[in-house]
MDTraj code that builds the backbone (N, CA, C; nanometers):
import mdtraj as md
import numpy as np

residues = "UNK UNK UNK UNK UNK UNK UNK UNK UNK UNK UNK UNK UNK UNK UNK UNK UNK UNK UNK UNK UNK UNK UNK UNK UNK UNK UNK UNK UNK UNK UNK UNK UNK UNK UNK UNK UNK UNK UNK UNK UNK UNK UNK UNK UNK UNK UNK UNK UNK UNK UNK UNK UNK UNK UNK UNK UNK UNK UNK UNK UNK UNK UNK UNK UNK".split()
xyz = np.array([
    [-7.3640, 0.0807, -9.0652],
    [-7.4542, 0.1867, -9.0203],
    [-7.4631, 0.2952, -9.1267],
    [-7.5868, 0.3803, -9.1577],
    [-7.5925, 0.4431, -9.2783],
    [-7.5464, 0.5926, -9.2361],
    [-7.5117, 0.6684, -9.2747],
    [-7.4653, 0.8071, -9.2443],
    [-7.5816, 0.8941, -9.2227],
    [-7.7014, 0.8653, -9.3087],
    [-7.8202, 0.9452, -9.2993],
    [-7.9255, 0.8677, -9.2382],
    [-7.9660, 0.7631, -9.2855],
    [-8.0921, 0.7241, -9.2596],
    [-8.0513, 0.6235, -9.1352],
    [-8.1374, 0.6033, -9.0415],
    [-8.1211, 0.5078, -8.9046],
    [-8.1492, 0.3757, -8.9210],
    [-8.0501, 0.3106, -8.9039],
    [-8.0838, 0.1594, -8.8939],
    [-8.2384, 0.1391, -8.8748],
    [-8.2798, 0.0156, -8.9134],
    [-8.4442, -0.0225, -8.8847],
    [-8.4266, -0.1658, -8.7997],
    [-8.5167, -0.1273, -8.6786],
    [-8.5392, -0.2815, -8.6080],
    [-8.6257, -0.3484, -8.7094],
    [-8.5795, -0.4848, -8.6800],
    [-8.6996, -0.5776, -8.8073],
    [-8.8582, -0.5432, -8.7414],
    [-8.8994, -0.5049, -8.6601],
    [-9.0505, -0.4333, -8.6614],
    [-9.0726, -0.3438, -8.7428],
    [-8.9851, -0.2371, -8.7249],
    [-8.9653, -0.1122, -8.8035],
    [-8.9608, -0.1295, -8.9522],
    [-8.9001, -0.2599, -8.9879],
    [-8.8782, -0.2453, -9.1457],
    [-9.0102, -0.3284, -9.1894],
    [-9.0835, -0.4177, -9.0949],
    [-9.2293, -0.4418, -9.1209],
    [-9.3089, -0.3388, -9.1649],
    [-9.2825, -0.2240, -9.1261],
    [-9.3830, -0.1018, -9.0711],
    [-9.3542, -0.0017, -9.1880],
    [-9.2302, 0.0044, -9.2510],
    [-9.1583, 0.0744, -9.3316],
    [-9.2334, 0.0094, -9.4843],
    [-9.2296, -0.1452, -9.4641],
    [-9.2839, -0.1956, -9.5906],
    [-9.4279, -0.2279, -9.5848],
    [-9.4782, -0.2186, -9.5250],
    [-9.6551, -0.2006, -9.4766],
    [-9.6692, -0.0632, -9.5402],
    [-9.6173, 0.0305, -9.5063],
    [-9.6745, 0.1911, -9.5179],
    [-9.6420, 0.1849, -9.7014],
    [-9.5608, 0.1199, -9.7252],
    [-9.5243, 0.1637, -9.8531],
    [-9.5983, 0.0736, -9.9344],
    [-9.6241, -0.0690, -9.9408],
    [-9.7763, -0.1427, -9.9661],
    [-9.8503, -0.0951, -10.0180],
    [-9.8543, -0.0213, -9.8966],
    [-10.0276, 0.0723, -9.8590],
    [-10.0743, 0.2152, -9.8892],
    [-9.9643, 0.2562, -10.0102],
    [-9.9357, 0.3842, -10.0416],
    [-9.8707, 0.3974, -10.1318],
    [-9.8235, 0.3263, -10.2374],
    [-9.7727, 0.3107, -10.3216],
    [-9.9012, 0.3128, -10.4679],
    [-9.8507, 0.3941, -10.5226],
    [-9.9576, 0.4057, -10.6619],
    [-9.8632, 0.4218, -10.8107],
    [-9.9000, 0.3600, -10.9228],
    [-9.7778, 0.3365, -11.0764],
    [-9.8086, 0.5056, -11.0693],
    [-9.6304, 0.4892, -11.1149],
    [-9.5874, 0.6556, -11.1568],
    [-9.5583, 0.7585, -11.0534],
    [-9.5656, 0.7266, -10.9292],
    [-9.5499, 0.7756, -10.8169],
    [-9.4315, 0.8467, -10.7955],
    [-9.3799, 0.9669, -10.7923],
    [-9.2387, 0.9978, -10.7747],
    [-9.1500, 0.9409, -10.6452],
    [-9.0505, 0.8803, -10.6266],
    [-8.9764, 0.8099, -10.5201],
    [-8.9085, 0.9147, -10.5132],
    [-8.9336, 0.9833, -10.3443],
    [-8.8739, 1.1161, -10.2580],
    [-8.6986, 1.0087, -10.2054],
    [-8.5872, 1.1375, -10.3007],
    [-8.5071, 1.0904, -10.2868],
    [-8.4175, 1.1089, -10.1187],
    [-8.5282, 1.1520, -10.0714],
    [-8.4569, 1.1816, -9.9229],
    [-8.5698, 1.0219, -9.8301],
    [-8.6292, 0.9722, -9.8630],
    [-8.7197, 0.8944, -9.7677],
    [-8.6142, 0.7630, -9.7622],
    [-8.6166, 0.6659, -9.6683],
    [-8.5693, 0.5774, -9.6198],
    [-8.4808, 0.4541, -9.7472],
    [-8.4227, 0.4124, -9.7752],
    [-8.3724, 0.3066, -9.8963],
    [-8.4208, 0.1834, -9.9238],
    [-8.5317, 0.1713, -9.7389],
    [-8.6236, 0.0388, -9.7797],
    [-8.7742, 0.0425, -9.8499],
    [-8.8289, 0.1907, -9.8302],
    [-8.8766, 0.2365, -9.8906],
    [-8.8840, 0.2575, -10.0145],
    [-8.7728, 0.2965, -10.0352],
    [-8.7290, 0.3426, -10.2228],
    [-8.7414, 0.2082, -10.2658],
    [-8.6220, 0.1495, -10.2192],
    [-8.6305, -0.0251, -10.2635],
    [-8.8072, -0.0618, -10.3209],
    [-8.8740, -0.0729, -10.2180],
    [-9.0185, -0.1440, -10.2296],
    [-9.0311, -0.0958, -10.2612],
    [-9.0716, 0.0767, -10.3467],
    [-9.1126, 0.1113, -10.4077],
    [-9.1055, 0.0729, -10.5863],
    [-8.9709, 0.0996, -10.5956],
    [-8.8943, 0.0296, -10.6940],
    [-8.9351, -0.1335, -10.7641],
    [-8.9415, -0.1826, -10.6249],
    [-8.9790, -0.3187, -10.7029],
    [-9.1541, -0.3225, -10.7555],
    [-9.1917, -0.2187, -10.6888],
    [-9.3660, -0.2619, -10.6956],
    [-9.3587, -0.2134, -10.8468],
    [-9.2839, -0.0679, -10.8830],
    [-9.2633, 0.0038, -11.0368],
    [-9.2230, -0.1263, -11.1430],
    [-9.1119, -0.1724, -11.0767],
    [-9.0849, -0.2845, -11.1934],
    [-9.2036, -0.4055, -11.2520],
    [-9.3012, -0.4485, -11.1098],
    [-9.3591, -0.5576, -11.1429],
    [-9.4561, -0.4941, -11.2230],
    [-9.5095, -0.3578, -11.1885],
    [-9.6041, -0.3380, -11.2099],
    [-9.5940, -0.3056, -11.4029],
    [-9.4550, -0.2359, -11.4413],
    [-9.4518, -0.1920, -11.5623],
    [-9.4525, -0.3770, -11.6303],
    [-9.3799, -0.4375, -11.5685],
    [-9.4471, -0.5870, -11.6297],
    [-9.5221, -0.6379, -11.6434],
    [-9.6214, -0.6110, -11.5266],
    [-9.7596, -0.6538, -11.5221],
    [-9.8669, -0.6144, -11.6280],
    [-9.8082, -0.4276, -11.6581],
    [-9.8623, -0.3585, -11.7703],
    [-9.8028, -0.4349, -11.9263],
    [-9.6974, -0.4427, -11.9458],
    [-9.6656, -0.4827, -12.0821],
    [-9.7471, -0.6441, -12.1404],
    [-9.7608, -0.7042, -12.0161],
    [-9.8361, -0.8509, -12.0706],
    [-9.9635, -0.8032, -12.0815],
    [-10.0346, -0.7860, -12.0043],
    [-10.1889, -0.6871, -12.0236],
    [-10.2169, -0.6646, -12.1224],
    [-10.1119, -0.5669, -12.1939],
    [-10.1143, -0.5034, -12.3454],
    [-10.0580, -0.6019, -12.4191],
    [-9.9913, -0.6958, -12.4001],
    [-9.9561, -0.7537, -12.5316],
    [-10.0913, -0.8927, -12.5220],
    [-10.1367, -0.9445, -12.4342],
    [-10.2990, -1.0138, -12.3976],
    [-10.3935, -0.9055, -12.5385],
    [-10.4143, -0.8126, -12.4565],
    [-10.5153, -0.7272, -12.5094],
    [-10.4881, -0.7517, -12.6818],
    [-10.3568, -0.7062, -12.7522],
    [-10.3199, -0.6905, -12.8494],
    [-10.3250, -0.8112, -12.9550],
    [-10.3141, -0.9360, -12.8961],
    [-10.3364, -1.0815, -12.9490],
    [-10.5349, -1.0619, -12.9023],
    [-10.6207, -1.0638, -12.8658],
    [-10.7551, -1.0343, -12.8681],
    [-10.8026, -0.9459, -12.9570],
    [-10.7395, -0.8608, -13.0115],
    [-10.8145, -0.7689, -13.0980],
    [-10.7133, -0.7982, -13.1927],
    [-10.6537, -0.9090, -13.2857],
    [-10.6048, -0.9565, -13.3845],
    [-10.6916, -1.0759, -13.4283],
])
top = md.Topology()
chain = top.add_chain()
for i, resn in enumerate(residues, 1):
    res = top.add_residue(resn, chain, resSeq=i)
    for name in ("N", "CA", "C"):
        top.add_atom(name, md.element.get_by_symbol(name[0]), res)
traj = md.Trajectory(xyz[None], top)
């Protein structure tokens, strides 16, 4: 059980990762007080996304060679 944040029924953590989906934008500051499943998904969307960015640019960079 977490000291701060409340357990999530598995609906709840549907609902937790829906909102964050759906609201999540690159560069976004992650509020260090909001939920850890939150942060989490947030986190991972930052990682794919800075990956998603580096192939993009290195695509782009082999096209204009």
């Amino acid at each position: 059980m977490s000291l701060i944040w409340k357990d999530l029924t598995p609906e709840q953590e549907k609902d937790f990762v829906k909102w964050a989906l759906d609201n999540w934008k690159p560069g976004a500051q992650i509020d260090p007080s909001w939920h850890p499943l939150l942060r989490n998904t947030w986190g991972k969307l930052d990682a794919a996304f800075s990956i998603a960015k580096r192939q993009i640019m290195a695509d782009y960079q082999e096209v204009q060679e």
